[in-house]
C-alpha positions in Angstrom: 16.2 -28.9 218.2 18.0 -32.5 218.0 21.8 -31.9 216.6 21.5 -35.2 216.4 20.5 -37.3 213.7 19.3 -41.3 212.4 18.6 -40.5 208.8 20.4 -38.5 206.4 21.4 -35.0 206.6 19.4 -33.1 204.3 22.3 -30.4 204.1 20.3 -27.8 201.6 17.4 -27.8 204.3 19.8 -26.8 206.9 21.5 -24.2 204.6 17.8 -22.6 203.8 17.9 -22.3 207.6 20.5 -20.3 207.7 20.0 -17.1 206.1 19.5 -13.9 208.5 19.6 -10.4 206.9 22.2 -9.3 209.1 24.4 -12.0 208.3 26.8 -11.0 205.0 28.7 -14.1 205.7 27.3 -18.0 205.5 29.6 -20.6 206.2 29.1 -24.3 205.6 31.2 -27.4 206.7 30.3 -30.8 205.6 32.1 -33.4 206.7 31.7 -36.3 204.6 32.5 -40.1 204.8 35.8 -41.1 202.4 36.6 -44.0 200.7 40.0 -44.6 202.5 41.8 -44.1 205.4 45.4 -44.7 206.3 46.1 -46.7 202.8 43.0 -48.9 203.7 39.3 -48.5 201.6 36.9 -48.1 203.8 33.5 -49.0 203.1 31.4 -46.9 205.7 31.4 -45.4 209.6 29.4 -45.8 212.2 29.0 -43.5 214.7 27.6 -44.0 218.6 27.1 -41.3 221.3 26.1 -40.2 224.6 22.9 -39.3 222.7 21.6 -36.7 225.7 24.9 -35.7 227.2 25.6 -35.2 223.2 22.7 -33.1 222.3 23.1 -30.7 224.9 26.6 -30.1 224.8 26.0 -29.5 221.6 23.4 -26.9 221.8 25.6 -25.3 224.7 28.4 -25.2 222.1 26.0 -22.9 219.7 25.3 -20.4 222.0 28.8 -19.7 223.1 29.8 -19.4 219.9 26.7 -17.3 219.1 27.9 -15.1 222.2 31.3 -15.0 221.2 31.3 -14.1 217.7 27.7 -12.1 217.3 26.3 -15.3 215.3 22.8 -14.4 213.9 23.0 -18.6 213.1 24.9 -21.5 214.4 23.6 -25.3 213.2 25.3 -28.3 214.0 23.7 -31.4 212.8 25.9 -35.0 213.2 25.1 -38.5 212.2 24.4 -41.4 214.4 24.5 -45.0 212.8 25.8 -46.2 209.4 27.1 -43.3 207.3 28.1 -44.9 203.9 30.9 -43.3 201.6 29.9 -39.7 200.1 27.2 -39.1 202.9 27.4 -36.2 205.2 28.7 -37.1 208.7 28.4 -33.5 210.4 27.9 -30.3 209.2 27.7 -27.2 211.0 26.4 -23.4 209.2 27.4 -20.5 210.9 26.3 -16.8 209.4 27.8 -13.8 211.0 27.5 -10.0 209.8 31.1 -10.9 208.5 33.0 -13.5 206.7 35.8 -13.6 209.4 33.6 -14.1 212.7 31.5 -16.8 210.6 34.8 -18.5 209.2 36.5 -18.6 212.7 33.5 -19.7 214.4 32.4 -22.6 212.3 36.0 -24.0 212.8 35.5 -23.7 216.9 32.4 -25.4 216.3 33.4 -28.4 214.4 36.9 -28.6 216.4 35.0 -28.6 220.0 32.4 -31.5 218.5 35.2 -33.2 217.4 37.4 -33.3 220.5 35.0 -32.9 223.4 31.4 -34.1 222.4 31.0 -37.7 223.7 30.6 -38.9 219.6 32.7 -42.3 219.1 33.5 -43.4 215.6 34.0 -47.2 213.7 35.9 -47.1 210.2 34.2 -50.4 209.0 37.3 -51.3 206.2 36.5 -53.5 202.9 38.6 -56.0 203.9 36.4 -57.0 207.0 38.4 -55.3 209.7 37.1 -52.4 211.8 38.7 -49.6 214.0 37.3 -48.4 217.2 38.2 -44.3 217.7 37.8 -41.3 219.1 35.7 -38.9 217.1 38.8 -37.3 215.3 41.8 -39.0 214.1 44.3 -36.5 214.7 45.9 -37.6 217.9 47.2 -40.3 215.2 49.0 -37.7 213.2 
């Protein structure tokens, strides 16, 4: 499976995907493309990567976290490309047999694509102006 993707994310696809009947909890992140950022409107993002290096750290990242926290499903899907206002950037599903293991998981997931995964994001502004970052923005907080 790519965990990469061009086109949109079809997010209820995914989430049909990740059903198990040993999982009683499914949790879903979507992180979506805002209209502002830092006072400024933005008009959309674009997103580059390591596409190989990417796709398999990625996949590596899914079965530790199955390991560690007896997932019956981990999906991590993130855009490459323009992602206009309201689309889905990344989302990652994680079911476990419990809310806790699923919850705690999905946040390692989407924390260790953020800060590790070889992803680099432009917010393209309204104004014309564009800023070059990491994947995450909170080393600026």
């Amino acid at each position: 499976m790519t965990h990469l993707s061009t086109e949109k994310i079809d997010v209820m696809a995914l989430w049909k995907q990740a059903h198990h009947p040993e999982a009683g909890g499914v949790v879903l992140f979507s992180g979506e493309v805002r209209n502002n950022h830092q006072g400024k409107e933005v008009s959309h993002l674009s997103y580059e990567a390591a596409e190989q290096m990417a796709n398999k750290m990625i996949a590596a990242l899914l079965d530790e976290a199955k390991q560690r926290w007896g997932l019956q499903v981990a999906i991590a899907v993130h855009r490459l490309g323009k992602v206009s206002v309201m689309e889905t950037a990344v989302v990652v599903i994680t079911a476990a047999a419990h809310r806790e293991e699923a919850y705690a998981a999905n946040q390692y997931i989407i924390d260790r694509i953020k800060h590790h995964v070889p992803l680099w994001k432009c917010e393209h502004f309204v104004d014309g102006e564009r800023a070059w970052g990491g994947h995450c923005s909170c080393q600026q907080k």
